[in-house]
Each structure stands twice: as C-alpha cells, then as structure tokens.
Legacy VTK file of the C-alpha trace (Angstrom):
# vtk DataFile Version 3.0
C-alpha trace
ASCII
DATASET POLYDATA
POINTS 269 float
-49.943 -83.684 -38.757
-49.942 -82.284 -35.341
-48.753 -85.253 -33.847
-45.552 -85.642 -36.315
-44.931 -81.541 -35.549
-44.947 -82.559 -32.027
-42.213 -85.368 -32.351
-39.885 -83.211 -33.457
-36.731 -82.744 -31.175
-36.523 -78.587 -32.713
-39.994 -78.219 -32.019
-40.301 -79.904 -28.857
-37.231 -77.908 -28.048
-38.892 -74.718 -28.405
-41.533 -75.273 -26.402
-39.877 -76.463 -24.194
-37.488 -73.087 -23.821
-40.501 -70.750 -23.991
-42.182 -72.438 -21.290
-39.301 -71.783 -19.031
-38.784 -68.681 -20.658
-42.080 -67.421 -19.956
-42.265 -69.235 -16.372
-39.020 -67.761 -15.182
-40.288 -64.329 -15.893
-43.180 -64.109 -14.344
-42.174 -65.677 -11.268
-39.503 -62.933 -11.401
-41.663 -60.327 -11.511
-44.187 -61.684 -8.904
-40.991 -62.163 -6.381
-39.513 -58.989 -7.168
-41.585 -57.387 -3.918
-38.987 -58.933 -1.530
-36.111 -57.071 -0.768
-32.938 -58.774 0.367
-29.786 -58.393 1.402
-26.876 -60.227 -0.872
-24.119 -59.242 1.722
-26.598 -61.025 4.729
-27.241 -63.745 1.825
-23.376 -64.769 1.922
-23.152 -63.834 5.979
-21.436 -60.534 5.565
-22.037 -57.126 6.832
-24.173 -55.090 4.548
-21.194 -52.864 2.472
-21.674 -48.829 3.018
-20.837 -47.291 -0.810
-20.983 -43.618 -1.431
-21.847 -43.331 -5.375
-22.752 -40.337 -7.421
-23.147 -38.165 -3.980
-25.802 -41.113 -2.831
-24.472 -42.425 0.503
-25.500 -45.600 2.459
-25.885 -47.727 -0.777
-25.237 -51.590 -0.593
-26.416 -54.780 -2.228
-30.192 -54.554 -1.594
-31.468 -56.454 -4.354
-35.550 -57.485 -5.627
-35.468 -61.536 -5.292
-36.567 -61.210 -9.169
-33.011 -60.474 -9.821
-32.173 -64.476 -8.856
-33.817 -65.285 -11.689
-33.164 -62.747 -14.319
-29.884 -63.571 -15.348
-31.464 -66.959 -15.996
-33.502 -64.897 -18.804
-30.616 -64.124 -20.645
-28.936 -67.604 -20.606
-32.511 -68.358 -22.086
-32.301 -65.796 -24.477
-29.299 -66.713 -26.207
-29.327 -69.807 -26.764
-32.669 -69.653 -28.387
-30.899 -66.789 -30.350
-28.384 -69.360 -31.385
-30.520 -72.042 -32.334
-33.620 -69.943 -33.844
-32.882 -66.906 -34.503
-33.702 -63.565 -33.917
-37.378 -63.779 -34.541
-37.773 -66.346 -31.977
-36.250 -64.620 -29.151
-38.580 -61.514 -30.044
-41.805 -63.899 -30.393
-41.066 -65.427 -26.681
-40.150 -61.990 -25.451
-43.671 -60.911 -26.497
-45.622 -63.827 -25.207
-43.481 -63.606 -22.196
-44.774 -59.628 -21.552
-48.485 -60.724 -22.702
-48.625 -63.275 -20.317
-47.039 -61.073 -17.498
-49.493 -58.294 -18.206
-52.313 -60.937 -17.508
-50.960 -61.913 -14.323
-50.902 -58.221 -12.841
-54.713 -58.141 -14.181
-55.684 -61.169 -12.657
-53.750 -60.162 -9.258
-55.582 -56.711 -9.091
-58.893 -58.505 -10.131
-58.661 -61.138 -7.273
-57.812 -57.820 -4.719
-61.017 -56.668 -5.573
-62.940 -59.762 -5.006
-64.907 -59.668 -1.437
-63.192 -61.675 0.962
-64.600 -64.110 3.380
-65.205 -62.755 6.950
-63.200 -65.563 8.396
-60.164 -65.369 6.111
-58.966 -62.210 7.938
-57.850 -63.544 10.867
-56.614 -67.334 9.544
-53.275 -65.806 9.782
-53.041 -64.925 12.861
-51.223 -67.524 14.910
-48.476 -66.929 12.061
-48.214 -63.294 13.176
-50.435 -61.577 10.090
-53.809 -60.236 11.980
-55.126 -58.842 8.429
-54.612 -61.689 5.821
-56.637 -59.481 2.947
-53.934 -56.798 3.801
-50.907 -58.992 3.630
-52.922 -60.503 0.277
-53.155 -57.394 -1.199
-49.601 -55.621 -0.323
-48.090 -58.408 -1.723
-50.056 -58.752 -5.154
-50.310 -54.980 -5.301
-47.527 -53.698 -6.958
-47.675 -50.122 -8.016
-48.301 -49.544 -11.635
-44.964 -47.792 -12.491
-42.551 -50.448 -11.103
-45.153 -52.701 -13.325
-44.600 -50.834 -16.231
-40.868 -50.061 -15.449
-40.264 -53.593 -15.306
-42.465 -54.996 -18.097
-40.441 -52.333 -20.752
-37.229 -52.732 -19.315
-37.822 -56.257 -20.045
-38.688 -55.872 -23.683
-36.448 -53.499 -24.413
-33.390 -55.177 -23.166
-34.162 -58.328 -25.040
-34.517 -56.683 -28.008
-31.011 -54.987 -27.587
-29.723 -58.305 -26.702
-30.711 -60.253 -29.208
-29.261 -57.795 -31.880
-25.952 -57.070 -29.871
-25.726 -60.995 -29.899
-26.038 -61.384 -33.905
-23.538 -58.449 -34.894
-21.026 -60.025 -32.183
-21.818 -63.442 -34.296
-21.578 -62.350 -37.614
-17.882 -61.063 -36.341
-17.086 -64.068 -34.531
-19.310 -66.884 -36.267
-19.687 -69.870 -34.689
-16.502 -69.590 -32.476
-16.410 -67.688 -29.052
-19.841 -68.311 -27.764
-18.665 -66.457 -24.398
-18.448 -63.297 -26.144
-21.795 -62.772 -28.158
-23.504 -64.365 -24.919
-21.946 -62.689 -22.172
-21.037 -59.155 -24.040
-24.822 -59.209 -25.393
-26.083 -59.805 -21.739
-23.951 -56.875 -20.270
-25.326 -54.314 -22.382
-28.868 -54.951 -22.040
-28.640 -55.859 -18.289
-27.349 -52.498 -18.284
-30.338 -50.988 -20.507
-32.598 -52.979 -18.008
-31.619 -51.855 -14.747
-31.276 -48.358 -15.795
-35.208 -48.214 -17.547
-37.307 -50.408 -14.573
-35.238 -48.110 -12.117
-36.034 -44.413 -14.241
-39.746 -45.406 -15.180
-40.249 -47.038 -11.395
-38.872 -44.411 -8.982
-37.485 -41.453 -11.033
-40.974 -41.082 -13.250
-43.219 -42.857 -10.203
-41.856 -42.026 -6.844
-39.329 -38.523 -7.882
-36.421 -40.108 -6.628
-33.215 -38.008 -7.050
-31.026 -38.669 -9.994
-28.283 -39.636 -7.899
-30.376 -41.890 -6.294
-31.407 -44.221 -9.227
-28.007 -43.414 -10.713
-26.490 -45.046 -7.842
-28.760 -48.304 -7.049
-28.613 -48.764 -10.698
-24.639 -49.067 -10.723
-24.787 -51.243 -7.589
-27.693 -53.723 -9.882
-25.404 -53.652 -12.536
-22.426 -55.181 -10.724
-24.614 -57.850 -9.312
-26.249 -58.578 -12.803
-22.790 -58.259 -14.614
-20.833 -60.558 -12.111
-23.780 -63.382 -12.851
-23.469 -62.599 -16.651
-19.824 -63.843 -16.282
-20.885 -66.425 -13.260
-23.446 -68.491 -15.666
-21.139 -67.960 -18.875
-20.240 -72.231 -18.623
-23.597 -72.959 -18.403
-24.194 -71.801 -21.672
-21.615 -74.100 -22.533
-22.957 -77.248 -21.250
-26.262 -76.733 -22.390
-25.295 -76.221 -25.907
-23.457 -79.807 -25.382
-26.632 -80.837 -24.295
-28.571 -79.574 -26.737
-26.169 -80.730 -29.574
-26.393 -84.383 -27.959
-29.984 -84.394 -27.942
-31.010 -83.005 -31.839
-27.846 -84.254 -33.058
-24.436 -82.812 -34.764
-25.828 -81.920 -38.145
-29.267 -80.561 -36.948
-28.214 -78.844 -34.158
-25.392 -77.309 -37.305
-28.058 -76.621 -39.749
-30.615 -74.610 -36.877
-27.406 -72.345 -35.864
-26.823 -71.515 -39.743
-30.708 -71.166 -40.151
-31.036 -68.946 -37.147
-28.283 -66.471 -38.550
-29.860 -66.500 -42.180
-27.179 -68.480 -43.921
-27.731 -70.661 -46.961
-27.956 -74.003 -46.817
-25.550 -74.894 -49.821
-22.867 -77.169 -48.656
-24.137 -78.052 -44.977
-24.685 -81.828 -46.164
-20.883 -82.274 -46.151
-20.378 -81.061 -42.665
-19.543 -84.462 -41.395
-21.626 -85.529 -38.051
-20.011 -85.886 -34.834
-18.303 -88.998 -33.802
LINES 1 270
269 0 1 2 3 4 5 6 7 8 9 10 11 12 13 14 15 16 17 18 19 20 21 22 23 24 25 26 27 28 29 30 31 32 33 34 35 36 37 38 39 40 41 42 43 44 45 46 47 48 49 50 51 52 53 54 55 56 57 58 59 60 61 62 63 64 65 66 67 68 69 70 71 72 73 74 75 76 77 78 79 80 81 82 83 84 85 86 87 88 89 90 91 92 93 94 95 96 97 98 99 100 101 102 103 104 105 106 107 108 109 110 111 112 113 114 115 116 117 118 119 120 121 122 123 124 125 126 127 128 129 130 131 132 133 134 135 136 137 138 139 140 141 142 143 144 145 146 147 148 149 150 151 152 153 154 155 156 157 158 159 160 161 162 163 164 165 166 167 168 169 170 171 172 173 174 175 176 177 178 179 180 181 182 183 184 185 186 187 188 189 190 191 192 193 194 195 196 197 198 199 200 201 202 203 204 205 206 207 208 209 210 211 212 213 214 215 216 217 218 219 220 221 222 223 224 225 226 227 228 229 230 231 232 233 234 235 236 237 238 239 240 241 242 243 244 245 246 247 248 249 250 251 252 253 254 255 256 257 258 259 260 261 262 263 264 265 266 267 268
C-alpha cells in the first residue's frame, strides 16, 4: 500500500515541494544574521534615501531575503495544484520544524566546549571560536518570533488572496493570483518580522521600521515580478510530468470544483 502511495507522480510531487518548502525556509532564517549590501552586490554605491523623516536608508538586506521570494513561488503553485489546505499544512510543518532548529541551536550553545576548539580559528582571524559559534546561532528571541509569525501569517494571507484572485480569473492569468497574492503578503511580512523584531524588541522609532520596511518591500516586490516566468515554466513542467488531464483534474480539485464533466477535457497533444 505504501509502496503504490509512493509511486504516485501527485504524491511524490508533494513531497517533493514540502521538502524544498521546508528546506528553503529554514536555511532562510538561519542566514538571515548576515547583513548585505544589494547596491555593493550589483557594484554600486550604497543609495542615501530619506523616508518617513528616517535618513541614511539604503538596500541593506538579511541574506534570508535571497531565498524568500523563492517561498512564495513555492507557495503558489502548491496552492494551484492542492489547494488551500496544503499550503497551510506545509506552512505549519515548515514553522514546527524552524522552531526546532532555534532549540537545537540554543541547546548546542549551552553544551561545554572543548578547551582546544577556542583557538582552532585562529589562523582564520576568529581568536574565540565558541563566541563566533554562539553570535552566529544566537539570534535574539524577538527577531525569532518576528520572523517565525510574519512567516505564518503572510502565507496564510497569500494563499487566500491567491484563491479569491482565482475564483475571478479561473484558470487564466496565472501572473495575477501569483504575483498580486505575493505582493500583499510580502508586504504583511516585512512589516510584522520588522514591528515584533525591533519596534516590540529593540524600541526602534516608528519611522525607523516604517522606513526599512518600505525599502524591503521594493526589494521583495521587484523579485515578486522578477520570478513571475518561473512560475510559468514550472507549471509546464509540472503539467509534462503528471500529465494534461491530471495535472487538470488537481487544479479543479485544489479550488473545490466538481468533477462532473472533466473526463471530456481532451489531453494534450
């Protein structure tokens, strides 16, 4: 039984998006310490933006924002093939298995170090590896949280911004429930991780948050439009690989259609 579960292209499918789903995310979160420069990144001069009274703002990003938009792509296509459900189901696991990798980090700070391992890094320019371990790892608990609800929140928003655009649209103009579902929560995210993280955490001014929030968004909303083909080809891909009629029959399943008529939807080719 499990083996004939297992050979099926949906289910293998599945698994196979919430392992990247879930992979993605918490590699995103564990290289969100790193703070980089996008204007460097592309060998320009960091930009100087005055926003919402908050001078000296530019494009200094988290790394985990490389990866994010990825998320989304994620997001709807499971959305289009599975539905609603699914998306929330991954979303959880995805925050359950996050949370345990922020336990385990803060458990292995704890653990006694070897007297030798301080110094290994030395010749590399680190003369306290346990420190370096532990600044890295050691995230403070409000960007934690921050981040781990702006995540669930957003996909939830997304995920029901994406069916109301669909139920509009149906089955044409992919762009628009995909991209217009990914700008609105990509705006709920970067506006909760940075509130909860630094406004709640650190009493950072409103104009502050406000401001690095607006200069997230752009960078999250110019992807959103950036990695709109790639939902494209993967949906070709994914149509190739489960076929015309299945891959048909998931989308009308995943939007809580009836089945009545789908048999004479002739296959492709």
């Amino acid at each position: 039984m499990i083996q004939t579960i297992l050979k099926d292209k949906a289910t293998k499918l599945f698994l196979g998006m919430t392992a990247f789903f879930c992979c993605n995310a918490l590699i995103a979160e564990t290289i969100g310490n790193k703070i980089f420069s996008l204007e460097k990144l592309f060998g320009f001069h960091p930009v100087n933006f005055t926003l919402f009274g908050q001078s000296g703002l530019s494009f200094n990003l988290t790394c985990g924002v490389l990866l994010w938009p990825l998320e989304f792509v994620m997001t709807d296509l499971v959305n289009e093939y599975f539905g609603r459900k699914a998306v929330k189901r991954i979303s959880y696991t995805a925050v359950i298995l996050i949370g345990y990798a922020f336990i385990m980090f803060y458990l292995s700070m704890g653990v006694p170090p070897a007297d030798f391992w301080y110094s290994t890094g030395v010749a590399g320019g680190v003369p306290d590896m346990s420190k370096a371990y532990n600044s890295i790892f050691g995230q403070g608990m409000w960007i934690i949280f921050g981040s781990i609800t702006a995540f669930l929140v957003s996909q939830l928003i997304d995920v029901t911004v994406f069916h109301r655009i669909k139920k509009i649209t149906g089955e044409k103009k992919i762009w628009l429930r995909a991209t217009g579902s990914t700008l609105i929560s990509q705006l709920v995210d970067s506006f909760i991780v940075l509130f909860i993280a630094f406004k709640i955490g650190k009493g950072w001014s409103w104009q502050l948050v406000l401001g690095i929030c607006l200069m997230n968004y752009i960078y999250k909303f110019t992807m959103a439009i950036i990695l709109t083909p790639v939902i494209y080809f993967v949906e070709k891909r994914i149509e190739k690989y489960l076929g015309h009629e299945k891959a048909v029959k998931m989308k009308r399943t995943a939007m809580g259609y009836e089945d009545d008529g789908f048999t004479n939807i002739p296959a492709a080719g």
